[in-house]
N, CA, C and O atoms as a printed pandas DataFrame, in Angstrom:
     atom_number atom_name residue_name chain_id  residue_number  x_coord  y_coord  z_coord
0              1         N          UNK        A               1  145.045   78.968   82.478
1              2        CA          UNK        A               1  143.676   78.612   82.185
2              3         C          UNK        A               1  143.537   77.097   82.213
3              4         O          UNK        A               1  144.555   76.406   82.157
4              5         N          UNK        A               2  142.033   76.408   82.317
5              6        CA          UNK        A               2  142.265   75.315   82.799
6              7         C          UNK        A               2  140.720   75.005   82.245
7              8         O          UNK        A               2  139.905   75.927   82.208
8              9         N          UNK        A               3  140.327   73.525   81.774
9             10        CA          UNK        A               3  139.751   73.315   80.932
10            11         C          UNK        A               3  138.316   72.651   81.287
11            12         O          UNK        A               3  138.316   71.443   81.527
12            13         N          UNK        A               4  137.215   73.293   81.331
13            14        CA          UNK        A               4  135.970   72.748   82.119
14            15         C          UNK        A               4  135.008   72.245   81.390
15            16         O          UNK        A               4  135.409   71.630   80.402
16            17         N          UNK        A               5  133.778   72.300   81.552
17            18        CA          UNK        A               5  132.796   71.668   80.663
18            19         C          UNK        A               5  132.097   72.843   80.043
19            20         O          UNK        A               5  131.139   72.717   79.281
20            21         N          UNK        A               6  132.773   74.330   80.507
21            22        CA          UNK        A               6  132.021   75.231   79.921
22            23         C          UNK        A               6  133.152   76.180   79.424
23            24         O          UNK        A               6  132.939   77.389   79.334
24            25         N          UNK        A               7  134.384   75.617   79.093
25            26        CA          UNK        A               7  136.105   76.200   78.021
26            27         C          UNK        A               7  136.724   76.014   79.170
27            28         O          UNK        A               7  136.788   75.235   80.121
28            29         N          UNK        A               8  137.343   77.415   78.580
29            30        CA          UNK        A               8  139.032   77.724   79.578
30            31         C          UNK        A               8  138.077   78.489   80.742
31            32         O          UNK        A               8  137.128   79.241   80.517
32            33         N          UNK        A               9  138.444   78.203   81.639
33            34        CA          UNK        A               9  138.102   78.960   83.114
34            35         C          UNK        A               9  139.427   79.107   83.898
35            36         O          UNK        A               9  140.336   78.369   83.519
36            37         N          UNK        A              10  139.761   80.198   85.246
37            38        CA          UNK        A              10  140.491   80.120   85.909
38            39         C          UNK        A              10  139.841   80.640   86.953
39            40         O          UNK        A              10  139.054   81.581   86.844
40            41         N          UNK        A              11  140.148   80.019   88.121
41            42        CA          UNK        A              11  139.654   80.896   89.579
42            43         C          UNK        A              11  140.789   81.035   90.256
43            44         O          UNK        A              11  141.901   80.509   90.288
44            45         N          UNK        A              12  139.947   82.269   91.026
45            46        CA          UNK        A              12  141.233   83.238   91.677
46            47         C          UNK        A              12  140.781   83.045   93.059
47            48         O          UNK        A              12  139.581   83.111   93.327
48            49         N          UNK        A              13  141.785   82.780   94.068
49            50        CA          UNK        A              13  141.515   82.307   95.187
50            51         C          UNK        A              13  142.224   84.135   95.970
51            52         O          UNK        A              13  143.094   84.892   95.538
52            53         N          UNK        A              14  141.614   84.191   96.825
53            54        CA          UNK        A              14  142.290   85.456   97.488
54            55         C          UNK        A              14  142.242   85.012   99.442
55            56         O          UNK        A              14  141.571   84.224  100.109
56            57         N          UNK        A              15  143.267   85.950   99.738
57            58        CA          UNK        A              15  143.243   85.712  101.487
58            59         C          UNK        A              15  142.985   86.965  101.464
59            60         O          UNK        A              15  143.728   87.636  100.748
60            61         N          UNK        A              16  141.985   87.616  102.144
61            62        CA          UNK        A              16  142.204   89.302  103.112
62            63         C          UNK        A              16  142.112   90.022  103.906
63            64         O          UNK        A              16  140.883   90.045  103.851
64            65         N          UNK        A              17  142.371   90.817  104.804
65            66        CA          UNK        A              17  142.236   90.660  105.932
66            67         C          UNK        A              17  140.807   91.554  106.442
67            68         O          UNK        A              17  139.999   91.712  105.526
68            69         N          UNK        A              18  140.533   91.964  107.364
69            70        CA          UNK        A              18  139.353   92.109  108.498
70            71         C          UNK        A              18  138.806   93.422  107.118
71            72         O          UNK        A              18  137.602   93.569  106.905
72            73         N          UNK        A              19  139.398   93.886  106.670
73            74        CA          UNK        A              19  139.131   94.926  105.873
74            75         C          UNK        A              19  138.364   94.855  104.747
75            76         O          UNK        A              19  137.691   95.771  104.275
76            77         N          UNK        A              20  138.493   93.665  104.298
77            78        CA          UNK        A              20  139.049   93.018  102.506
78            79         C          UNK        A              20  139.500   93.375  101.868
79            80         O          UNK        A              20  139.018   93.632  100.765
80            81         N          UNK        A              21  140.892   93.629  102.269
81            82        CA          UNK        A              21  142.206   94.414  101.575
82            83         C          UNK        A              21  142.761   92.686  101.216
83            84         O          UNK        A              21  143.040   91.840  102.066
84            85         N          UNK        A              22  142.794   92.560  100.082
85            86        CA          UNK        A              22  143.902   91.630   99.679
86            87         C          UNK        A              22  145.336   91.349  100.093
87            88         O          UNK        A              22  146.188   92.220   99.917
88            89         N          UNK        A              23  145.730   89.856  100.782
89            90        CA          UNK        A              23  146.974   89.992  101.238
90            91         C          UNK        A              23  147.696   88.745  100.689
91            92         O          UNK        A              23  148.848   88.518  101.060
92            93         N          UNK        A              24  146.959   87.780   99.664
93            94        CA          UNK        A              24  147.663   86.924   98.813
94            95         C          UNK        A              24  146.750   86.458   98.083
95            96         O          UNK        A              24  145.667   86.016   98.465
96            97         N          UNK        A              25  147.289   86.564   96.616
97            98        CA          UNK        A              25  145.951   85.894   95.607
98            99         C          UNK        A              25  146.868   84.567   94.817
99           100         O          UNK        A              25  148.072   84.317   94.764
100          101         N          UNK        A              26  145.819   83.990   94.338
101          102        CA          UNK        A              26  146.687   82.542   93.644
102          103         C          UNK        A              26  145.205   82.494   92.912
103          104         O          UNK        A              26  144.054   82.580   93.339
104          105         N          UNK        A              27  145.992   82.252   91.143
105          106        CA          UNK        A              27  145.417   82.146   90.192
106          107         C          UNK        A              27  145.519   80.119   89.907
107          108         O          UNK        A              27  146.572   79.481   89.885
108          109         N          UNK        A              28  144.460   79.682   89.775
109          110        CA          UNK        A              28  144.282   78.432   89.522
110          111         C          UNK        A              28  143.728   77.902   88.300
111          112         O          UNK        A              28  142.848   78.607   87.806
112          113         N          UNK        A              29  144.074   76.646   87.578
113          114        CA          UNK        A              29  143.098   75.947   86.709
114          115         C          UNK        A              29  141.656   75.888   87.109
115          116         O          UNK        A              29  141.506   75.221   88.133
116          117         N          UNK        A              30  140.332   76.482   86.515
117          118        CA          UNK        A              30  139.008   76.526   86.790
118          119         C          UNK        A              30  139.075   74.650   86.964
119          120         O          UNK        A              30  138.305   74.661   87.924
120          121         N          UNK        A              31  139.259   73.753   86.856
121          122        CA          UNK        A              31  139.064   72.676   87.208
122          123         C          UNK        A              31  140.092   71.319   88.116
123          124         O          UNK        A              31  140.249   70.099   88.066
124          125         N          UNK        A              32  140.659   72.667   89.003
125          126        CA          UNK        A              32  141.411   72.504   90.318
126          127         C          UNK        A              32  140.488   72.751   91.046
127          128         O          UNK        A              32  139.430   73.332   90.803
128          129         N          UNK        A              33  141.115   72.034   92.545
129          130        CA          UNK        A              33  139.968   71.949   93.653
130          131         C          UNK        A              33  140.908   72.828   94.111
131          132         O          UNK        A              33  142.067   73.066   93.770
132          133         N          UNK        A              34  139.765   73.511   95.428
133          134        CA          UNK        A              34  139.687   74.592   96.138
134          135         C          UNK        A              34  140.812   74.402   97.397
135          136         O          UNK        A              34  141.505   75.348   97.770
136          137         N          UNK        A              35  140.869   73.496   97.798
137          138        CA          UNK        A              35  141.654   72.322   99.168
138          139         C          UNK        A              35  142.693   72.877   99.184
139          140         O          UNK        A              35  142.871   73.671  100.108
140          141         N          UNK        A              36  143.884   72.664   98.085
141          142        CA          UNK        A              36  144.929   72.658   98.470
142          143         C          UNK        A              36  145.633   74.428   98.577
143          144         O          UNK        A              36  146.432   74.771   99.449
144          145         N          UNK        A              37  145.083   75.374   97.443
145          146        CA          UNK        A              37  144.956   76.395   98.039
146          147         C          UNK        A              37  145.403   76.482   99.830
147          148         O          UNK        A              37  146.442   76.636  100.472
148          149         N          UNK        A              38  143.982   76.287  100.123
149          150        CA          UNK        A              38  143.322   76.467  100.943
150          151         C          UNK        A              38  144.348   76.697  102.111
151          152         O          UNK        A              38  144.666   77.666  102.800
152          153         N          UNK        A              39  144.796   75.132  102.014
153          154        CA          UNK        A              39  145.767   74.267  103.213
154          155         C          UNK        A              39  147.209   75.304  103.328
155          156         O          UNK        A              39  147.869   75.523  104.343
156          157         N          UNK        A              40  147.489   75.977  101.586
157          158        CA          UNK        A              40  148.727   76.805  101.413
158          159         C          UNK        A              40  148.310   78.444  102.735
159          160         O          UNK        A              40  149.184   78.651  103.576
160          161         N          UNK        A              41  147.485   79.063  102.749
161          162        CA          UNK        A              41  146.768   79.894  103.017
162          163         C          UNK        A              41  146.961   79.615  104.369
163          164         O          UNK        A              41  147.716   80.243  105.112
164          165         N          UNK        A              42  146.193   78.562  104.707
165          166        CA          UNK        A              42  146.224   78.712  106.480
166          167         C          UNK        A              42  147.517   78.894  106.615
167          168         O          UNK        A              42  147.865   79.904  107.227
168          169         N          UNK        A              43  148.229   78.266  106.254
169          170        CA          UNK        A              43  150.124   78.284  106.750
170          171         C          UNK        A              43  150.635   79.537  107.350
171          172         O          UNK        A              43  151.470   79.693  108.241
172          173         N          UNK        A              44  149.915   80.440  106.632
173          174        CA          UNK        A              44  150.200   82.385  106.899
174          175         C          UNK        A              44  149.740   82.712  107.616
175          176         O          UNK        A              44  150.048   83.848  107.973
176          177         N          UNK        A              45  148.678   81.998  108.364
177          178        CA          UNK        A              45  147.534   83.057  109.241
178          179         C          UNK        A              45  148.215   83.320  110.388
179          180         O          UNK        A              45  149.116   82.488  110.495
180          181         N          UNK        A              46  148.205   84.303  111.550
181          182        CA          UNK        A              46  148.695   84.506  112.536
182          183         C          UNK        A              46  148.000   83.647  113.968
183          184         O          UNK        A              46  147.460   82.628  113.537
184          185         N          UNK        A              47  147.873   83.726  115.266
185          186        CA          UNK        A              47  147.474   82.622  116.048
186          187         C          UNK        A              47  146.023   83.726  116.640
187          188         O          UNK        A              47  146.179   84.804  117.215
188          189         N          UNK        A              48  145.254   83.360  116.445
189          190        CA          UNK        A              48  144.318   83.632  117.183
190          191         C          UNK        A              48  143.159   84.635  115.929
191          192         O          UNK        A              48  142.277   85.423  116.272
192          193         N          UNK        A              49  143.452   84.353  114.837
193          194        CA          UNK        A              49  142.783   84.717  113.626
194          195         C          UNK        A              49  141.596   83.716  113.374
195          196         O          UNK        A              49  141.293   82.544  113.593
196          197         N          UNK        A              50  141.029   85.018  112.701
197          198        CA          UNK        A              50  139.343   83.745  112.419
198          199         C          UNK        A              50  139.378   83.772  111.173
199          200         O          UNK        A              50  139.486   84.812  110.522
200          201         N          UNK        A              51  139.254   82.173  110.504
201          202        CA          UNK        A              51  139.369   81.995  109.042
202          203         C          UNK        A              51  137.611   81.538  108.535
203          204         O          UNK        A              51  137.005   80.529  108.894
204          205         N          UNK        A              52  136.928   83.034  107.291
205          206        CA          UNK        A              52  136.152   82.810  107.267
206          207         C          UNK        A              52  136.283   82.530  105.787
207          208         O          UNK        A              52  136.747   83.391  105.040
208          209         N          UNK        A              53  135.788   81.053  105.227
209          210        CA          UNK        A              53  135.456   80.466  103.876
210          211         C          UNK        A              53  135.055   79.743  103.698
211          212         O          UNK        A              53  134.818   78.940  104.601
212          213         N          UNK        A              54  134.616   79.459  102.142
213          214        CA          UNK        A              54  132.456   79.179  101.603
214          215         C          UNK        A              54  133.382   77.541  101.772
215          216         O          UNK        A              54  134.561   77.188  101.792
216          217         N          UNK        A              55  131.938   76.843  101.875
217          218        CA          UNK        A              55  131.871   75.008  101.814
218          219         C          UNK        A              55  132.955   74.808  101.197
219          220         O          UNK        A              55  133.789   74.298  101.945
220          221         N          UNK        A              56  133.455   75.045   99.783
221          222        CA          UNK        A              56  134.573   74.508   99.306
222          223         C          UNK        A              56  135.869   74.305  100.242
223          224         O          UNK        A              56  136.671   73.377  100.138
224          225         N          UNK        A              57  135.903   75.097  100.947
225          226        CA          UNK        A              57  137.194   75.353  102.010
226          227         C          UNK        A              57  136.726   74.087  103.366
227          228         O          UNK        A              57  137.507   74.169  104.314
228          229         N          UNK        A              58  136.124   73.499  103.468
229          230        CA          UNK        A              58  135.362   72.838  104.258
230          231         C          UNK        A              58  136.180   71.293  104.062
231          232         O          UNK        A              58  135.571   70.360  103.539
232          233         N          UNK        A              59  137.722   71.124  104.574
233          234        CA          UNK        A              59  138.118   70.085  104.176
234          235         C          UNK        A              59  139.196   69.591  105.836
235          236         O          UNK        A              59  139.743   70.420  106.563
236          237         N          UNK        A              60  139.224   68.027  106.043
237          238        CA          UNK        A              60  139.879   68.281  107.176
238          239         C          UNK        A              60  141.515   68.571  107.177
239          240         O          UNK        A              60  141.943   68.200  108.270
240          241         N          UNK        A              61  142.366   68.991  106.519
241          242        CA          UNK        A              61  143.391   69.453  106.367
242          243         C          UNK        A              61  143.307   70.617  106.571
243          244         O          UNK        A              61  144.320   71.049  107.121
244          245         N          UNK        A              62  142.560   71.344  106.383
245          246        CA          UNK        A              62  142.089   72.743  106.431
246          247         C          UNK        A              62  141.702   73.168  108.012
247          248         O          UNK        A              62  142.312   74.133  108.473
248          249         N          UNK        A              63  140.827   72.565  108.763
249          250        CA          UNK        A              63  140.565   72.584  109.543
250          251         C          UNK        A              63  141.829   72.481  110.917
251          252         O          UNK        A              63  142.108   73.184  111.888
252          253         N          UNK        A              64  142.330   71.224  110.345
253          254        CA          UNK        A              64  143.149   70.731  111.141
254          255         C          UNK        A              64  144.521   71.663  111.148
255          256         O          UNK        A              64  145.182   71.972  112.140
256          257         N          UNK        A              65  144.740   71.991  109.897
257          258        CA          UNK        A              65  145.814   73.275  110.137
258          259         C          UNK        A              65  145.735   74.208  110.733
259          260         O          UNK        A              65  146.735   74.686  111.269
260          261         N          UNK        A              66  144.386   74.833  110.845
261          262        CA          UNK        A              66  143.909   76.362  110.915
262          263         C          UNK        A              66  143.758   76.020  112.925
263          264         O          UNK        A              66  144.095   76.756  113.852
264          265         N          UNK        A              67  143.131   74.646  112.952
265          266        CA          UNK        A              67  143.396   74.523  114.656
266          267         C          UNK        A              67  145.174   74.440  115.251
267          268         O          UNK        A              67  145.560   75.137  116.189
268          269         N          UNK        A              68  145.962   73.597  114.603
269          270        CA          UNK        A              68  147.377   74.053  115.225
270          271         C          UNK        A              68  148.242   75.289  115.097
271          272         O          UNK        A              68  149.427   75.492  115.359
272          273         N          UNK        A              69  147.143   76.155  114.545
273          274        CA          UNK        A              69  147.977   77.417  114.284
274          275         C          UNK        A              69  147.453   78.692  115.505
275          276         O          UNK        A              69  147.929   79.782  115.824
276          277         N          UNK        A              70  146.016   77.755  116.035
277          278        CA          UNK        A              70  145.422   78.696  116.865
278          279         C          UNK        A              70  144.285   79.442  116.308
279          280         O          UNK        A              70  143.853   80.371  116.991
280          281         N          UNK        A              71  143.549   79.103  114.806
281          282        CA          UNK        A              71  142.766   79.933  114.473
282          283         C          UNK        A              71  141.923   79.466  114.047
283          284         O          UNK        A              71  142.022   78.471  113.329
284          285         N          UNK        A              72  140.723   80.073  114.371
285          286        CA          UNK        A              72  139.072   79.620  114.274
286          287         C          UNK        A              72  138.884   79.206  112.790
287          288         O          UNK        A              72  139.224   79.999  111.912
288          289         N          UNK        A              73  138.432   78.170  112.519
289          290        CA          UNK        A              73  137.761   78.041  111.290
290          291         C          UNK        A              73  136.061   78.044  110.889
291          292         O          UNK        A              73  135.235   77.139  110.775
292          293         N          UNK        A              74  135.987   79.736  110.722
293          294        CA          UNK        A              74  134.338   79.697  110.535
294          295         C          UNK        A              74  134.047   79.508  108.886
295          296         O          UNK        A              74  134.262   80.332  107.997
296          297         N          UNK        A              75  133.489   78.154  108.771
297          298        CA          UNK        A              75  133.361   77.762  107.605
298          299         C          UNK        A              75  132.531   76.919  108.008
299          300         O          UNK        A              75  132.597   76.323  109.084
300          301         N          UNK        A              76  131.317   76.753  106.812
301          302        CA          UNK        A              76  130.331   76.025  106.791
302          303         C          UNK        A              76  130.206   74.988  106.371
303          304         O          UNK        A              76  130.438   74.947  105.163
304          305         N          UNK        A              77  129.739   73.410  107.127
305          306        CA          UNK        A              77  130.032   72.413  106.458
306          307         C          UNK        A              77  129.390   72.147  105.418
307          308         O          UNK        A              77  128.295   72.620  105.114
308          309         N          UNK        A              78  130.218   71.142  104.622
309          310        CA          UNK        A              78  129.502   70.404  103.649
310          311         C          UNK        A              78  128.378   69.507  104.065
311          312         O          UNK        A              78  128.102   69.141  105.208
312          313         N          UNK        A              79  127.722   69.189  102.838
313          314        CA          UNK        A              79  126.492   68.388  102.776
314          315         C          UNK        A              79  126.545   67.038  103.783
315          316         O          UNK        A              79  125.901   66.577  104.726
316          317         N          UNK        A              80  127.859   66.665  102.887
317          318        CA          UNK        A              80  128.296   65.683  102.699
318          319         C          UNK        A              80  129.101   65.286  104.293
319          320         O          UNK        A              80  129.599   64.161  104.245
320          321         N          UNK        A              81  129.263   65.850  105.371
321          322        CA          UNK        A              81  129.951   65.871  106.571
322          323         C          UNK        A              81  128.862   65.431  107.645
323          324         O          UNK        A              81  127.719   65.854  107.820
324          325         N          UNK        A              82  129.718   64.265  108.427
325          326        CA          UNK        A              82  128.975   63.648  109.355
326          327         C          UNK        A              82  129.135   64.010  110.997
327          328         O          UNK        A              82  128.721   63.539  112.056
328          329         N          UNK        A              83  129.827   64.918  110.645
329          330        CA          UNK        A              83  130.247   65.768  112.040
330          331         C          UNK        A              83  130.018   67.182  111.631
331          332         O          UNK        A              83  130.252   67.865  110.634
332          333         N          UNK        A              84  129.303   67.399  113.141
333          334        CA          UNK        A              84  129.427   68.637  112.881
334          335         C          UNK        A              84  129.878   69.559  113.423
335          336         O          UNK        A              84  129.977   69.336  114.629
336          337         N          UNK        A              85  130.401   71.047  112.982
337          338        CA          UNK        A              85  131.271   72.198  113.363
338          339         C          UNK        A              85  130.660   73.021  113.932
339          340         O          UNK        A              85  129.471   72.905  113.634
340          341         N          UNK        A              86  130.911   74.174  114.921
341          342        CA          UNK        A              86  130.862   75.363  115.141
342          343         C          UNK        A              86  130.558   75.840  113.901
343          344         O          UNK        A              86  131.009   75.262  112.911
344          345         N          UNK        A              87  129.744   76.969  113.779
345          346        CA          UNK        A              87  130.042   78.304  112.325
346          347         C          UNK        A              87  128.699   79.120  112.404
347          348         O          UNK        A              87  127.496   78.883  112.291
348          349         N          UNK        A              88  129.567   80.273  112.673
349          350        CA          UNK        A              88  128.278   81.688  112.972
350          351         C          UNK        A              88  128.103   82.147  111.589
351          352         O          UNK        A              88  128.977   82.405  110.761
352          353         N          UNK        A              89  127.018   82.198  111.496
353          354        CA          UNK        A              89  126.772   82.459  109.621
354          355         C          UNK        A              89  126.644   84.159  109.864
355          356         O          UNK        A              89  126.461   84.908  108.904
């Protein structure tokens, strides 16, 4: 558990596949960022997989992994991004 402005929180990050059958979960401090997850996750994906996750996942490590592995990153940019991506909503 991990300590926010509203107590103890924890978020649960999940990978799953085409199904949404769960195929790795990681329990986090609620006031850990989403990123590094993230970056752990692509590492697994197979080559030619489409990685679909919300703005938080929207980081260039993320991106940049998920392209040398061969797999699409459909994720929506942030606000805050001056380039912009592919992403079929």
């Amino acid at each position: 558990m991990g300590h926010s402005r509203g107590g103890l929180t924890t978020t649960i990050h999940a990978l799953v596949d085409a199904e949404g059958r769960p195929i790795r979960l990681k329990l986090t401090p609620g006031q850990a960022g989403d990123a590094p997850v993230g970056t752990a996750f692509v590492a697994g994906l197979d080559e030619g997989a489409t990685l679909i996750a919300d703005r938080a996942y929207d980081t260039n490590p993320i991106r940049e992994g998920a392209a040398a592995r061969g797999v699409w990153a459909n994720i929506p940019p942030r606000v805050i991004r001056k380039q912009a991506f592919s992403f079929s909503p």
